[in-house]
Backbone as JSON Lines, residues from 0, in Angstrom:
{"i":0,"aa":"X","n":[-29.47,1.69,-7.86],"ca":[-28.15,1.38,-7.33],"c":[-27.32,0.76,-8.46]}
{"i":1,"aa":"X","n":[-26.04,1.53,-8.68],"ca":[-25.25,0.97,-9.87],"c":[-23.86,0.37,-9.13]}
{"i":2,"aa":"X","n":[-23.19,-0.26,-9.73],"ca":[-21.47,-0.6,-9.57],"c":[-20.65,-0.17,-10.64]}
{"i":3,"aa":"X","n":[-19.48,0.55,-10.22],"ca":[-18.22,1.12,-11.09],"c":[-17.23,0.51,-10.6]}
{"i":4,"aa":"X","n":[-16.88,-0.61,-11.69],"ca":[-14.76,-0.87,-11.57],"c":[-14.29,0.09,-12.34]}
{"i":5,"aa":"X","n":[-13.58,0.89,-11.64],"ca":[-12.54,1.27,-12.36],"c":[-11.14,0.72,-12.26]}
{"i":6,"aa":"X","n":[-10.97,1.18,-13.44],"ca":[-9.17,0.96,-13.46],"c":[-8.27,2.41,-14.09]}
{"i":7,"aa":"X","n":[-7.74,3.26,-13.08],"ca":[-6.7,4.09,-13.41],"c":[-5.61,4.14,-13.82]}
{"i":8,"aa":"X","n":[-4.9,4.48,-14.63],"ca":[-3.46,4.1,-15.06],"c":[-3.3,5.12,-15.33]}
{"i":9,"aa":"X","n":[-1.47,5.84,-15.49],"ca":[-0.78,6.82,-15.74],"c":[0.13,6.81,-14.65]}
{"i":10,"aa":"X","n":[0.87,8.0,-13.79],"ca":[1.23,8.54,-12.38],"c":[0.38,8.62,-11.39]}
{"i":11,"aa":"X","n":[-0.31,7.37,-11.31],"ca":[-1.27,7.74,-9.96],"c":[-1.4,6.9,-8.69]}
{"i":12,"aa":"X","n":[0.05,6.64,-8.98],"ca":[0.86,5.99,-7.42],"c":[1.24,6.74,-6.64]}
{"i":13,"aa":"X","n":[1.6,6.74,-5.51],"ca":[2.36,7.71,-4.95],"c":[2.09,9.24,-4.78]}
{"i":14,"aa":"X","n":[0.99,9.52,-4.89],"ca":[0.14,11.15,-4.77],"c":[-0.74,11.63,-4.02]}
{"i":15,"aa":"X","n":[-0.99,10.3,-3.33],"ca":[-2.45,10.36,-2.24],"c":[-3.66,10.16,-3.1]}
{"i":16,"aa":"X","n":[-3.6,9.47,-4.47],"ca":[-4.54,9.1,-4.88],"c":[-5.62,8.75,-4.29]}
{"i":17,"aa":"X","n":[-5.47,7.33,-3.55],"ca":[-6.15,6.7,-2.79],"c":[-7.29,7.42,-1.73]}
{"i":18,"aa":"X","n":[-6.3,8.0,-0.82],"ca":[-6.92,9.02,0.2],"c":[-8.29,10.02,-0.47]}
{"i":19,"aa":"X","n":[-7.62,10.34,-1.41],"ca":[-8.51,11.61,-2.16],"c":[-9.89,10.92,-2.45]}
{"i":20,"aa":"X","n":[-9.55,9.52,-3.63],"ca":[-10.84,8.6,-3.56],"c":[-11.57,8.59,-2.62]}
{"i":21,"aa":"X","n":[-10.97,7.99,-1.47],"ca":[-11.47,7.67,-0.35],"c":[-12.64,9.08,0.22]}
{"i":22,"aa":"X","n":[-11.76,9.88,0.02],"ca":[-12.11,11.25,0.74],"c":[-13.41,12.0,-0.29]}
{"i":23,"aa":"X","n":[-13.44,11.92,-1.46],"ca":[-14.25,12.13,-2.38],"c":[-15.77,10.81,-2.12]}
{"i":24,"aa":"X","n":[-15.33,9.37,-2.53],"ca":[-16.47,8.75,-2.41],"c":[-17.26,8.77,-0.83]}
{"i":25,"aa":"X","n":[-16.48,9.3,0.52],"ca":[-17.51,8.95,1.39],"c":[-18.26,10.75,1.45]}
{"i":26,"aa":"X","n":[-17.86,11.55,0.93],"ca":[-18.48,12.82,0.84],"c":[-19.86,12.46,-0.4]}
{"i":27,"aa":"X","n":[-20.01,11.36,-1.0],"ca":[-20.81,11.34,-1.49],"c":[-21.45,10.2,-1.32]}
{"i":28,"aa":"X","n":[-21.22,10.04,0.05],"ca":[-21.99,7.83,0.19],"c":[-21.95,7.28,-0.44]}
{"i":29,"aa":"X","n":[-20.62,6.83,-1.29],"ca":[-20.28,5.67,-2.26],"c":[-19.38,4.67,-0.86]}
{"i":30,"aa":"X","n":[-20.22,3.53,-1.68],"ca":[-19.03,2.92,-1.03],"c":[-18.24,1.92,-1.46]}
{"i":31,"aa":"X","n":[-17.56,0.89,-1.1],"ca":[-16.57,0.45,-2.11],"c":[-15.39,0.58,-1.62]}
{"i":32,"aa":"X","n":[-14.13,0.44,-2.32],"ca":[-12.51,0.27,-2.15],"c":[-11.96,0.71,-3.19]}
{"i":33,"aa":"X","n":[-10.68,1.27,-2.65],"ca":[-9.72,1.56,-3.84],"c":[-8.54,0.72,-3.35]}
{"i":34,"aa":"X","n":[-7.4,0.69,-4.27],"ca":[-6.11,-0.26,-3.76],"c":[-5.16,0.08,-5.16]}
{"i":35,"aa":"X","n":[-3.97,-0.05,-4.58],"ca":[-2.77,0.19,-5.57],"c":[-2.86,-1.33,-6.54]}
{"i":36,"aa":"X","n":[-2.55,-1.14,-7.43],"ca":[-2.07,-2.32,-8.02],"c":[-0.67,-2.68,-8.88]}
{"i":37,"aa":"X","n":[0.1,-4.17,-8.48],"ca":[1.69,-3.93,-8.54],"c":[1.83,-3.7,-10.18]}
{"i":38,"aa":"X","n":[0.79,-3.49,-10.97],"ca":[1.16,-2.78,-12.13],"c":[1.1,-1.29,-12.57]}
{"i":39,"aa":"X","n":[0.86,-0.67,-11.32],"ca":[1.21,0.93,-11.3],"c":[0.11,1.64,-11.57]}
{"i":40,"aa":"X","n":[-1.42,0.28,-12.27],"ca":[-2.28,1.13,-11.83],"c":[-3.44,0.93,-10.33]}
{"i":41,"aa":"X","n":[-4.3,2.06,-10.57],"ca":[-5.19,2.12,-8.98],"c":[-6.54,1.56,-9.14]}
{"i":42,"aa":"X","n":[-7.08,0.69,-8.93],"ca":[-8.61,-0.03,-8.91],"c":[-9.16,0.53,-8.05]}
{"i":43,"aa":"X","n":[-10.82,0.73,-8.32],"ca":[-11.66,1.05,-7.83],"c":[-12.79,0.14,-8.0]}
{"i":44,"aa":"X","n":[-14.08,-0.14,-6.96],"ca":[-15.04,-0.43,-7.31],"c":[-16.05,-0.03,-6.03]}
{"i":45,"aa":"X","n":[-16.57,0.39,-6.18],"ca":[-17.75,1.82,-6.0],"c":[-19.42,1.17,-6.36]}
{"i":46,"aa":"X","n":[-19.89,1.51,-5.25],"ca":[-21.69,0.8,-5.53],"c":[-22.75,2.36,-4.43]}
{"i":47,"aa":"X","n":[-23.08,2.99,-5.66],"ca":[-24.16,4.07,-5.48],"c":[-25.26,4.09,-6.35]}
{"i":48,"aa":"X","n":[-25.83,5.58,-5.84],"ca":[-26.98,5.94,-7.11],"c":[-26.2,6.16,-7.98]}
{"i":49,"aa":"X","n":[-26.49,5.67,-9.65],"ca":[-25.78,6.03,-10.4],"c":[-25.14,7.73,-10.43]}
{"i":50,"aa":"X","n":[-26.21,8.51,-10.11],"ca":[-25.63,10.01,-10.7],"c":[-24.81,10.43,-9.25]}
{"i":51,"aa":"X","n":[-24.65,9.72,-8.21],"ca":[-23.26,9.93,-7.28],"c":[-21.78,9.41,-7.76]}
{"i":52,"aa":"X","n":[-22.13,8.32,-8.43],"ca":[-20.99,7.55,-9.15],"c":[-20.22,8.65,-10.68]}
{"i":53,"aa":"X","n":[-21.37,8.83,-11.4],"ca":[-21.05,9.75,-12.43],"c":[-20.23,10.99,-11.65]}
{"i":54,"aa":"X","n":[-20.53,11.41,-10.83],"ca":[-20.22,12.72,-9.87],"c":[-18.65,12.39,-9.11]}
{"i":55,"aa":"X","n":[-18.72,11.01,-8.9],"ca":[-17.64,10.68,-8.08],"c":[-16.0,10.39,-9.16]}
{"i":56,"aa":"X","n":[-16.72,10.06,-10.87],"ca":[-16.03,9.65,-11.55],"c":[-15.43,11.26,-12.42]}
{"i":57,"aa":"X","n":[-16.86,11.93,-12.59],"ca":[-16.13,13.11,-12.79],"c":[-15.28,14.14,-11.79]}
{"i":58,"aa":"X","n":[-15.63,14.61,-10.23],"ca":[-14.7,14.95,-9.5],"c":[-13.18,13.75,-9.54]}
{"i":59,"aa":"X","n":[-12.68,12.94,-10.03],"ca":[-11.7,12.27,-10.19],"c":[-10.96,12.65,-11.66]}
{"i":60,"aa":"X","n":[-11.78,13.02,-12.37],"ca":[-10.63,13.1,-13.78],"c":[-10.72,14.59,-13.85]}
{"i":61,"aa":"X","n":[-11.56,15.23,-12.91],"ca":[-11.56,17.21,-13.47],"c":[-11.16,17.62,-12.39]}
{"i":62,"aa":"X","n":[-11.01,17.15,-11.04],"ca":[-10.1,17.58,-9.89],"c":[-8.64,17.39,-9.89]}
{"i":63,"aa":"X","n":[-7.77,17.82,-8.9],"ca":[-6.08,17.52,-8.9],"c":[-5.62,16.31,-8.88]}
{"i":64,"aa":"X","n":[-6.24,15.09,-9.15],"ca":[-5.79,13.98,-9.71],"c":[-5.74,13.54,-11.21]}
{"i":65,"aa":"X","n":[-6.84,14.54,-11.74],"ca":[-6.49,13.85,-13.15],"c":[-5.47,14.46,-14.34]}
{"i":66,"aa":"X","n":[-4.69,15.63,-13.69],"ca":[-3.44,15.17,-14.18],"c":[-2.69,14.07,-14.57]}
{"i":67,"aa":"X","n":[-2.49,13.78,-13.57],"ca":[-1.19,12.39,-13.31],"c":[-2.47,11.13,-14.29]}
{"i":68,"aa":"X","n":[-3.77,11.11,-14.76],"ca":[-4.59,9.71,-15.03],"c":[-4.17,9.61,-16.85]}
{"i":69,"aa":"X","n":[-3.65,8.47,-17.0],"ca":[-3.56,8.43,-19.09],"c":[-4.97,7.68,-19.32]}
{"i":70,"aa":"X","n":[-5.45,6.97,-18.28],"ca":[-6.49,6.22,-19.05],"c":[-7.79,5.8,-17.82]}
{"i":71,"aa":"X","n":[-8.97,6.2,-18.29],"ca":[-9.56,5.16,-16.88],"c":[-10.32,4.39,-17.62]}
{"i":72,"aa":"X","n":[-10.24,2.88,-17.28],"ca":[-11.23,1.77,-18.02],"c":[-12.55,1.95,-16.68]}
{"i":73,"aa":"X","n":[-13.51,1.79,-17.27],"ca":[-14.94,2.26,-16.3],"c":[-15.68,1.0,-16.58]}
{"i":74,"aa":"X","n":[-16.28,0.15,-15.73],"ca":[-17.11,-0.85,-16.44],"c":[-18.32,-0.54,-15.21]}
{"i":75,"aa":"X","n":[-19.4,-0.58,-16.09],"ca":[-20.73,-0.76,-14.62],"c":[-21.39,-1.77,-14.71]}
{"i":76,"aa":"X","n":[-21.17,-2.88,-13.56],"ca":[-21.75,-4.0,-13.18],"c":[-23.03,-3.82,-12.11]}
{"i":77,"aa":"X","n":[-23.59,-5.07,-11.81],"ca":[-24.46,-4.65,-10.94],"c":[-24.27,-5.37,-9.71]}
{"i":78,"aa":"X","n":[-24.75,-4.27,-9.05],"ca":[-24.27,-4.19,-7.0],"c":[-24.27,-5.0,-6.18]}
{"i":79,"aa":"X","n":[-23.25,-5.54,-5.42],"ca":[-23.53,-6.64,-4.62],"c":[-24.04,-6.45,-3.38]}
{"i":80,"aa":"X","n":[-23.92,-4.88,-3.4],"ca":[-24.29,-4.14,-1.6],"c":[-23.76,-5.03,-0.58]}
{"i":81,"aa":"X","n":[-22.22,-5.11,-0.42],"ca":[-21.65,-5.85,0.16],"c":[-21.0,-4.79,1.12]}
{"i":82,"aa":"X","n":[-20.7,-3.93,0.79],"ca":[-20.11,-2.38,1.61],"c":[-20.96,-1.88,2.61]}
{"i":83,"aa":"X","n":[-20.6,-1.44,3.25],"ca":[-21.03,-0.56,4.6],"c":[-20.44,0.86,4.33]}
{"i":84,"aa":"X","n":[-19.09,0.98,3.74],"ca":[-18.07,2.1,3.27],"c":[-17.17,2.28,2.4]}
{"i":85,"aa":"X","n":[-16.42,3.32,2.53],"ca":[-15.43,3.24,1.43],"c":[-14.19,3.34,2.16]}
{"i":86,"aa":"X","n":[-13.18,1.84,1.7],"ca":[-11.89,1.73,2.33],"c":[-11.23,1.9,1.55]}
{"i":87,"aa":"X","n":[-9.91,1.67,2.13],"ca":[-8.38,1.65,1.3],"c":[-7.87,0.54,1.81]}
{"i":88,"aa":"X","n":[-7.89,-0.26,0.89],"ca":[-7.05,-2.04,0.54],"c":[-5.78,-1.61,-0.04]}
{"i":89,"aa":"X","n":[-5.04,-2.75,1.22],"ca":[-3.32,-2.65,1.62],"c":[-2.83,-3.82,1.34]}
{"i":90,"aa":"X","n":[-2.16,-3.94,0.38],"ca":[-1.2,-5.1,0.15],"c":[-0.15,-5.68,1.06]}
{"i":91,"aa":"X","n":[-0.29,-5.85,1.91],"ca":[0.6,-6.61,2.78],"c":[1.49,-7.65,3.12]}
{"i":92,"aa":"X","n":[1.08,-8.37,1.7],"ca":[1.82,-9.43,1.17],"c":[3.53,-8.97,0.25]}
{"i":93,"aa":"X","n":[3.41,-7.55,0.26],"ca":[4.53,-7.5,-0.35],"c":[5.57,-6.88,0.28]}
{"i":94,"aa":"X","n":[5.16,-6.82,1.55],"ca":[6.12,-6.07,2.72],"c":[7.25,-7.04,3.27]}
């Protein structure tokens, strides 16, 4: 069992980024969160078998999102198995 933060940056606000994550990591039982961040880029952090994570990181930069990606910072920590799933975290504080 591994952990992936990512951090996305480029155009990957506003595209259904999120959803797609979302929609990609539970097709592969990752679980974890993604969320916008008010600096335009998208965080991730993701806790699988490593080679679902590798799988989950490459369907993200070689599928129809990684157009819009300039950079992904990837760090692998280790798992807190705090997840049950994979959500989408909503800022609500800025509404």
């Amino acid at each position: 069992m591994k952990r992936a933060h990512i951090f996305y940056s480029g155009r990957v606000q506003g595209i259904g980024f999120r959803y797609t994550a979302q929609n990609i990591a539970s097709s592969l039982g990752i679980s974890g969160w993604v969320k916008n961040l008010e600096d335009g880029r998208v965080e991730i952090v993701a806790e699988s078998e490593e080679k679902n994570l590798k799988e989950f990181l490459d369907k993200i930069l070689k599928g129809p999102l990684g157009r819009y990606i300039e950079d992904a910072d990837v760090a692998w920590e280790t798992p807190s198995k705090e997840f049950n799933d994979f959500d989408i975290k909503f800022d609500y504080s800025s509404l």
